[in-house]
C-alpha positions in Angstrom: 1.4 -2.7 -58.4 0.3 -4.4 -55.3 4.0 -4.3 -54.1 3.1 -0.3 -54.5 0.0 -0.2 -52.9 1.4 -2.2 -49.9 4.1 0.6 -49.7 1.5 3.3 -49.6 -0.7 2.5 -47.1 2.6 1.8 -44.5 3.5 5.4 -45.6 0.1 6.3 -44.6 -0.9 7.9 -47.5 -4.1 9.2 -48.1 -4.6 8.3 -52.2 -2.7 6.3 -54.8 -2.3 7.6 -58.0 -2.3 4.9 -61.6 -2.0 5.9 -65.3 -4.6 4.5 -67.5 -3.8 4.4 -71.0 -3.4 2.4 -74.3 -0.3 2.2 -75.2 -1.8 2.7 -79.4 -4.2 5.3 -78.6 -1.0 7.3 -76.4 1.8 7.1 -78.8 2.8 6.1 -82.1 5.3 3.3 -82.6 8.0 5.7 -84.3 7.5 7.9 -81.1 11.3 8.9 -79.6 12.2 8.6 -76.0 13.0 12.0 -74.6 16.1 13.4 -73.1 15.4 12.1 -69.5 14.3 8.7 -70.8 17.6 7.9 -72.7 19.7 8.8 -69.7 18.0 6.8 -67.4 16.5 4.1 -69.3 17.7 0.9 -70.9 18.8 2.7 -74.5 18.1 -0.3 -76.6 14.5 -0.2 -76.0 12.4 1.8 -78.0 9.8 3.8 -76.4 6.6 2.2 -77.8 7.6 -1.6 -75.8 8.8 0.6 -72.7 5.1 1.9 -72.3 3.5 -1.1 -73.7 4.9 -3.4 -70.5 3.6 -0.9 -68.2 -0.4 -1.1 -69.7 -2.9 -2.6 -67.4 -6.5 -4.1 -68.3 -9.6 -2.4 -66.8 -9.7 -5.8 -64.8 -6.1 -5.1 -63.6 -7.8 -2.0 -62.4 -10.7 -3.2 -60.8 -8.5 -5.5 -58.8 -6.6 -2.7 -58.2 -9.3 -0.2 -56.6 -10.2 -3.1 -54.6 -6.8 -3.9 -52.9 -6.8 0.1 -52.1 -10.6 -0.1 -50.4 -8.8 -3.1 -48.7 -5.9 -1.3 -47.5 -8.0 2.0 -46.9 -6.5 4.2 -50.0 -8.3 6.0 -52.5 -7.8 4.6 -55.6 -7.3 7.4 -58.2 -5.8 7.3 -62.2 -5.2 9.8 -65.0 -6.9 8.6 -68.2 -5.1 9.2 -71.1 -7.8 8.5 -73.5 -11.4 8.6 -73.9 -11.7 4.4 -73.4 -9.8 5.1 -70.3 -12.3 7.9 -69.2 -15.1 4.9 -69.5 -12.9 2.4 -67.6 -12.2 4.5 -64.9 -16.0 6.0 -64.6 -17.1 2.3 -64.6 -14.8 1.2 -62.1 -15.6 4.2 -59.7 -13.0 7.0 -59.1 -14.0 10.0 -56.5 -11.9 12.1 -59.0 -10.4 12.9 -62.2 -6.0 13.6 -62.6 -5.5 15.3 -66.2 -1.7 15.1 -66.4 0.2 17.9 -67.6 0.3 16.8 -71.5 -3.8 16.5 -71.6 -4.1 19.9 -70.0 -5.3 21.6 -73.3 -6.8 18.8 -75.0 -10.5 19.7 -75.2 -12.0 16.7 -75.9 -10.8 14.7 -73.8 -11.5 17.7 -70.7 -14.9 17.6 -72.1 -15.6 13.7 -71.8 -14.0 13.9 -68.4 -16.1 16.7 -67.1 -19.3 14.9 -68.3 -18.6 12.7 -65.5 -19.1 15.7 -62.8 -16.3 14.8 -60.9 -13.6 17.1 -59.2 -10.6 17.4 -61.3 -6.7 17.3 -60.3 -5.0 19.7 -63.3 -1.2 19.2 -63.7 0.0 22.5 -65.9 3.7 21.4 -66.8 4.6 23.6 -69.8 1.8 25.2 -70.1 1.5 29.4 -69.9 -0.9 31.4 -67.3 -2.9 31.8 -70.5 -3.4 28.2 -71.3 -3.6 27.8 -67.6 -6.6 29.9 -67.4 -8.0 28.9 -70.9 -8.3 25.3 -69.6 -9.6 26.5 -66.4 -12.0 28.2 -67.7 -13.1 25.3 -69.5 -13.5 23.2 -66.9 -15.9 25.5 -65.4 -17.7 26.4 -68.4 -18.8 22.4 -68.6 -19.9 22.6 -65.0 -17.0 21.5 -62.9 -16.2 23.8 -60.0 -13.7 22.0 -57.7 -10.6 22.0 -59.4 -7.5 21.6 -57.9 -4.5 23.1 -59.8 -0.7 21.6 -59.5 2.5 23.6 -59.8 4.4 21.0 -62.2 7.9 21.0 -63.8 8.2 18.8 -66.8 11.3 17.9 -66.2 13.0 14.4 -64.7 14.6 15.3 -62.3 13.9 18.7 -62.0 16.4 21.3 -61.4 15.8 23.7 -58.2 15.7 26.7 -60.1 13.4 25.4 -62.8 10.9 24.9 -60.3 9.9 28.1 -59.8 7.5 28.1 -57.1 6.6 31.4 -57.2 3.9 30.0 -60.1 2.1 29.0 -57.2 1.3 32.6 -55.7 0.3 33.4 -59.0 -2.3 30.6 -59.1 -3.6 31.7 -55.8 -4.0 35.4 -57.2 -5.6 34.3 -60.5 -8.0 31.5 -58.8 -8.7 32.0 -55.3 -11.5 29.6 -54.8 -9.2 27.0 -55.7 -6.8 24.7 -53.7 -3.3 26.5 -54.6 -0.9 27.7 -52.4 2.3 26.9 -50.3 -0.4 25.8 -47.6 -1.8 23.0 -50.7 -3.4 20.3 -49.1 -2.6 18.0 -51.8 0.3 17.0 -52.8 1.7 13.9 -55.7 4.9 12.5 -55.3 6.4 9.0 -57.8 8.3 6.3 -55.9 9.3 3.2 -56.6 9.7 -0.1 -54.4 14.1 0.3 -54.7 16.4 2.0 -57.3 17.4 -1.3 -59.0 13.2 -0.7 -60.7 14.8 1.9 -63.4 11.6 2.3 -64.8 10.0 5.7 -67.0 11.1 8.5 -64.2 13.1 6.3 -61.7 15.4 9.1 -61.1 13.1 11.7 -59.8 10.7 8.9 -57.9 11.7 8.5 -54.1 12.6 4.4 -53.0 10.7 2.6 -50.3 12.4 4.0 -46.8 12.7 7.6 -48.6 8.9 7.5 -49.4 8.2 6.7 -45.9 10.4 9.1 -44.3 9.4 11.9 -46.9 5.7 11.3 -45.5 6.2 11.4 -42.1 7.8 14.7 -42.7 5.1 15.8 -44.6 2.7 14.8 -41.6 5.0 16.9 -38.8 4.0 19.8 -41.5 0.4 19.2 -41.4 0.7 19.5 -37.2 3.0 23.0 -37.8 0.5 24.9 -39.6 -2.1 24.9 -37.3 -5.2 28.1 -37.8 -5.7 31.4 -37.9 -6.4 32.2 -34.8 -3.1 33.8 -32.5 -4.3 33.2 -29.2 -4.7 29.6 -28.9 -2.4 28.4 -26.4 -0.4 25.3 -26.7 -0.9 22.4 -23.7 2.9 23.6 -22.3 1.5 27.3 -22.0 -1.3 26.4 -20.0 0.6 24.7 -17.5 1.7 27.9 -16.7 -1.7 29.5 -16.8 -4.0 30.3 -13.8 -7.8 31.8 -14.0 -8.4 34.2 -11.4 -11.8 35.3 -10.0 -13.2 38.8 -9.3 -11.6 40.0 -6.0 -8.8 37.4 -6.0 -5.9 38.8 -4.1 -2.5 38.2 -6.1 1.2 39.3 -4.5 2.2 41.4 -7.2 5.8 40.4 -5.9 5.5 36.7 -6.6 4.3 37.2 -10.1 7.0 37.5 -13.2 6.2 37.9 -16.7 8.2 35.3 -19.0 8.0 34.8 -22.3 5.3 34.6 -23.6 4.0 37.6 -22.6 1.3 37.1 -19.8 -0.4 40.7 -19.6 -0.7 42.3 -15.6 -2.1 45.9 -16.3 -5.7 44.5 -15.5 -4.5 43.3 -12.4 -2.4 46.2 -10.9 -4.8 49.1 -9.9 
């Protein structure tokens, strides 16, 4: 987990993500692997030990939270239980992830939003309805920043299941919240290198492609810049001059080159 931290912070991310759950309260032993997990998981082991190996301790957590102060992360996790609400409250987290399976389950929303924390909402599988209904929720036991993800629950997803247009809807049905193409949050698995075959391996970008896939999510962030259409960029204003009432300018030695530079207030 360190390993993962490590790889993180020289991506230069801005948060780390965990799963905190026990493996008893989370599944029963007789629980099946699903579709995904059989193709790219060792077959002979049954689900229950290939989620047991992957439980931490609340003090594998604390250490954890600490190593991310240390390498300047923010240390978040999903809770998967009510225990793991407690764990995570007592160790300190700036917010709550409910992943996609958890999205309707009301108790466990409830215990979270006692906490009065902002809350990350995965809705994989879920309808607009059950969407809003768990929205709604939320609200109605006093949270108000929400930030709602677009998810496909499926490893690895195919393009056209991801359906992207959800995300539009999101922004028309919650506009106070953080939805959009323009999202300024974003989760993404990765692993240290392929030969780690672990729960979603296949859909989880390695070391170098984590890395790489971050600093082009950064050159993004510089792209979108703000609303406002006439700022000018540090090249344009090289070829910008400021002249003074009763300046006299050679209309003959001015041209107009793209971008447009606007004359009619100087030719009288």
């Amino acid at each position: 987990a360190k390993k993962m931290i490590d790889l993180a912070s020289k991506a230069k991310v801005d948060a780390i993500k965990f799963q905190t759950f026990i493996t008893d309260k989370l599944i029963l032993k007789t629980t099946p692997k699903v579709k995904y997990q059989k193709i790219s998981y060792n077959d002979k082991e049954d689900f229950y030990d290939m989620i047991k190996k992957y439980e931490l301790t609340k003090d594998d957590f604390k250490r954890l939270k600490k190593y991310c102060i240390k390498k300047g992360l923010i240390f978040l996790s999903t809770p998967f239980d009510n225990t793991s609400v407690e764990w995570l409250e007592e160790i300190g987290v700036p917010a709550f992830k409910i992943g996609s399976g958890d999205m309707n389950n009301f108790p466990l929303l409830k215990q979270i939003c006692s906490k009065g924390k902002p809350i990350l909402l995965s809705t994989g599988m879920a309808t607009l309805e059950e969407v809003k209904e768990s929205v709604n929720y939320i609200i109605q036991n006093g949270i108000k920043e929400i930030i709602i993800f677009q998810c496909t629950t499926n490893y690895p997803a195919l393009y056209e299941e991801l359906n992207l247009n959800v995300i539009d809807t999101y922004k028309r049905e919650f506009p106070s919240f953080i939805i959009g193409y323009g999202a300024q949050v974003i989760e993404k698995h990765f692993i240290l290198t392929r030969e780690d075959k672990g729960v979603d391996y296949q859909s989880s970008l390695d070391a170098q492609n984590f890395i790489e896939f971050i600093e082009i999510f950064r050159e993004c962030e510089k792209s979108i810049g703000n609303k406002y259409i006439r700022d000018f960029t540090a090249a344009e204003l090289n070829y910008r001059a400021n002249f003074k009432k009763l300046d006299v300018v050679i209309i003959c030695l001015i041209n107009s080159i793209s971008p447009e530079y606007r004359l009619k207030n100087l030719i009288k």
